[in-house]
N, C-alpha and C positions, 0 to 999 in steps of 0.2 A: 496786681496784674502783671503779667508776661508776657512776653512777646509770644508770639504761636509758632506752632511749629514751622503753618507756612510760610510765618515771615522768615525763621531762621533759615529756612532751607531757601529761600531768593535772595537773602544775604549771603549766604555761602556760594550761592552761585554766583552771584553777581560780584563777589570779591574775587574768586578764580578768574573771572572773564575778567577782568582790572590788573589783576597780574600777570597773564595773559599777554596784555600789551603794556605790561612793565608798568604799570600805576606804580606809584612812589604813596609813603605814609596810608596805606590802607588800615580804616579803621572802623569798626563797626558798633553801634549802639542799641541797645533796647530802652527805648523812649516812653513805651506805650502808659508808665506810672502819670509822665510828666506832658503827653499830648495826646488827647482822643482824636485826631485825626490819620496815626499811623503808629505801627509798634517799631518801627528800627528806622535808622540811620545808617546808611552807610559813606564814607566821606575815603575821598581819593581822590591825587593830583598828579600834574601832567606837568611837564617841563615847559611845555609849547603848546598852540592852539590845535595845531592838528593832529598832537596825540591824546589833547580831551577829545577831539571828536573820534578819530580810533578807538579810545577807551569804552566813549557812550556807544557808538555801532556794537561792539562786541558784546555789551552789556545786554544790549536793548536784545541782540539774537540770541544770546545762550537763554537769555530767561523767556523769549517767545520759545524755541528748541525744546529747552531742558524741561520748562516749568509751564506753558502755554499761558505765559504772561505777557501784553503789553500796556506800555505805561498810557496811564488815561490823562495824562500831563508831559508836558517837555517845556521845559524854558533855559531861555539862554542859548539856543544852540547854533544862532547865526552870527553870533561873538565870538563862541567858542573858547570864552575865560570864564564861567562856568555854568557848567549845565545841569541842570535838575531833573532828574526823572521821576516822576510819582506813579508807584504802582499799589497806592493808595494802602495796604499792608507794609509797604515798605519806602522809604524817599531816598532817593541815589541823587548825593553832589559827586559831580567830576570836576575839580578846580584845576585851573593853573594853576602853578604852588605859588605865584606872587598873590594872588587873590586866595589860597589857601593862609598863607602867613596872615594879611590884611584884617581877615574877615575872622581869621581863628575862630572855625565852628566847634572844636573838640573842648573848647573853654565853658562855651554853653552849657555842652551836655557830657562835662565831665566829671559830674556828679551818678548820672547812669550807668546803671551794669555794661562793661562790655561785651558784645556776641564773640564766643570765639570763633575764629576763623580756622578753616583748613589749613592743612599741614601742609598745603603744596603753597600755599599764600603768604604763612611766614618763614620759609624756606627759600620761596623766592626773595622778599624781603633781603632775611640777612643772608645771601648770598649780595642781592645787591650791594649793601649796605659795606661789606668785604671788599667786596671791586673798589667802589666810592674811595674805603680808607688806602688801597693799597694805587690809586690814580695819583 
């Protein structure tokens, strides 16, 4: 089994809305072999609390917006070190990258295929990633 179409295409949206407001390590999975509860994962972190919450606002409107999805879950988000959104096709972590590194979810399911992402998301990426080495 495979992720569907519509989970890919709320991953791709929900990764540009991440880049967006600059998410750091965006990375995307298709689960759906290894959980019946959802077909993809998406994971992205935040340097600070209140660029997860920027990150999850943006998230939460591009996919009500673009895709007339809202999540039937939200946790975490009055911590705001990390926040979970489940749109039940799909589950969006937005981490701080300290609880990113900590909890290292990419270890779990880095056995599963990757989704790939849009070109403006790994673009954005390694441009950052350029700035980073030349700081």
């Amino acid at each position: 089994m495979t992720a569907t179409d519509r989970s890919v295409q709320l991953i791709r949206i929900a990764a540009e809305a991440a880049a967006d407001k600059l998410a750091d390590d965006i990375l995307a999975y298709d689960v759906s072999d290894q959980l019946v509860i959802t077909d993809a994962f998406l994971l992205c972190s935040a340097t600070n609390d209140r660029q997860v919450r920027a990150i999850v606002d943006e998230i939460e409107e591009r996919l009500r917006v673009e895709a007339h999805a809202k999540p039937v879950r939200r946790e975490g988000e009055r911590e705001g070190r990390w926040v979970l959104l489940d749109y039940i096709d799909i589950v969006v972590h937005v981490q701080h990258e300290e609880d990113r590194t900590f909890y290292a979810l990419e270890r779990l399911w880095k056995d599963c295929p990757s989704i790939a992402l849009p070109d403006s998301v790994t673009q954005v990426a390694a441009q950052r990633a350029r700035q980073a080495v030349t700081e």
